[in-house]
DOTI-574686 format. One line per field, with one value per residue (C-alpha): residue in one letter; x, y, z. Coordinates in Angstrom, 1 decimal, padded with zeros to 4 digits. Layout:
BEGIN
resn <- c(a ...)
u <- c(X ...)
v <- c(Y ...)
w <- c(Z ...)
// end
This chain:
BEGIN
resn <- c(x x x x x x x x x x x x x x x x x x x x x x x x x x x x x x x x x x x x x x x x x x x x x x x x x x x x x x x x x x x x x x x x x x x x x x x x x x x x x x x x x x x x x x x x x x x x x x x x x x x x x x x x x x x x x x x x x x)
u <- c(068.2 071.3 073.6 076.1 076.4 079.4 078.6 081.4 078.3 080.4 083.2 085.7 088.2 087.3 084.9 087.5 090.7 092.9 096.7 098.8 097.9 096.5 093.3 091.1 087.2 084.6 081.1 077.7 078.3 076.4 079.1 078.4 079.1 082.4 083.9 087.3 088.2 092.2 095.1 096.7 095.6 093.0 090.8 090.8 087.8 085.3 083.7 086.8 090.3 092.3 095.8 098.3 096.3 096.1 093.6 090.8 087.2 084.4 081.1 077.6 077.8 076.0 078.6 076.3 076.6 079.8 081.9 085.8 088.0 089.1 086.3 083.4 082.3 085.5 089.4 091.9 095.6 099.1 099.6 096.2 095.9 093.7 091.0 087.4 084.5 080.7 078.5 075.5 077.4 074.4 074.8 078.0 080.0 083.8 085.6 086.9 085.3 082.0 081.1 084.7 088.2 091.5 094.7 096.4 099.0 096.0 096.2 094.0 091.2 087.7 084.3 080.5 077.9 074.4)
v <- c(100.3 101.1 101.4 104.5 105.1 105.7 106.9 107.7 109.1 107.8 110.4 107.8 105.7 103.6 104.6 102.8 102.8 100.9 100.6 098.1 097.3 094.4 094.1 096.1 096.2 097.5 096.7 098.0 100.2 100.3 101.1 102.3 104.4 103.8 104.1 102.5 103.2 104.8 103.0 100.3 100.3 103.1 100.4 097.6 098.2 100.4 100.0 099.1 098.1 096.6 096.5 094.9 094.1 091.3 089.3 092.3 091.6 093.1 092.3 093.3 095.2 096.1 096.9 097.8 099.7 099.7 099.9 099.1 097.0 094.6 093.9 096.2 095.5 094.8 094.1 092.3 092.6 092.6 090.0 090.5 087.3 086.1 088.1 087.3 089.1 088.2 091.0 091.9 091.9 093.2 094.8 095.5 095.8 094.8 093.4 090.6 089.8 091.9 091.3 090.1 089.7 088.3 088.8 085.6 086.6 086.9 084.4 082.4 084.9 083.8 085.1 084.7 086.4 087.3)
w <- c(097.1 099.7 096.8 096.2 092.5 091.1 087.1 084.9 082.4 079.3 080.1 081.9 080.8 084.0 086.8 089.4 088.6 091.2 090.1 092.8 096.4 098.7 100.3 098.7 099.2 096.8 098.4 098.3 094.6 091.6 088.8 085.6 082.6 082.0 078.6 078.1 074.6 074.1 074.1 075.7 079.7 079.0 077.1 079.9 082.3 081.5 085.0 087.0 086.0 088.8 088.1 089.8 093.1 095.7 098.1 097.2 097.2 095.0 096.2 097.1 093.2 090.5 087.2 084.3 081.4 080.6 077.8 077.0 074.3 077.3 080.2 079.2 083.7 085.2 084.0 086.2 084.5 085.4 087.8 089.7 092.4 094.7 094.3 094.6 092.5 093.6 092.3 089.7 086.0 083.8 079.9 079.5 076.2 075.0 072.3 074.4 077.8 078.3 081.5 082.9 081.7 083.0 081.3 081.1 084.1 086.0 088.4 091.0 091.1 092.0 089.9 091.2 089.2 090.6)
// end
């Protein structure tokens, strides 16, 4: 209860999509039915692919349900730092990294599960 739900219904690459910035805050969601399966970047993240961001914070989440090649719940890539993930990472599906993945320029980034 209190959650928003964001639901990609299995019709999104990624249900958050966030491409470059700083400071980001993803709090209070319940994310689920994504479905990351084309090419390259469109199959990191089924739930959310963070790109290229800095000192962000994902908490207070439940990512569920989601599906992608790279980080079925949640993909940090491309030079993602200091971030911090504490959330709910239940049933999600990917060839490498179900729950969570960090490309290996991923750097300093700090992962809690619930």
């Amino acid at each position: 209860s209190g959650y928003s739900i964001l639901d990609g219904e299995n019709n999104l690459y990624h249900v958050i999509d966030v491409i470059g910035g700083n400071n980001l805050t993803i709090d209070g969601f319940v994310i689920r039915g994504g479905n990351a399966t084309g090419w390259v970047n469109q199959g990191n993240g089924g739930g959310i692919y963070a790109y290229s961001i800095n000192n962000s914070t994902i908490t207070n989440c439940i990512i569920s349900n989601n599906f992608a090649t790279n980080g079925g719940g949640i993909c940090f890539g491309w030079y993602a730092t200091n971030n911090t993930i504490s959330a709910t990472i239940i049933s999600n599906t990917a060839t490498y990294g179900g729950g969570v993945y960090f490309t290996s320029d991923a750097t300093n980034n700090t992962f809690t599960a619930t």
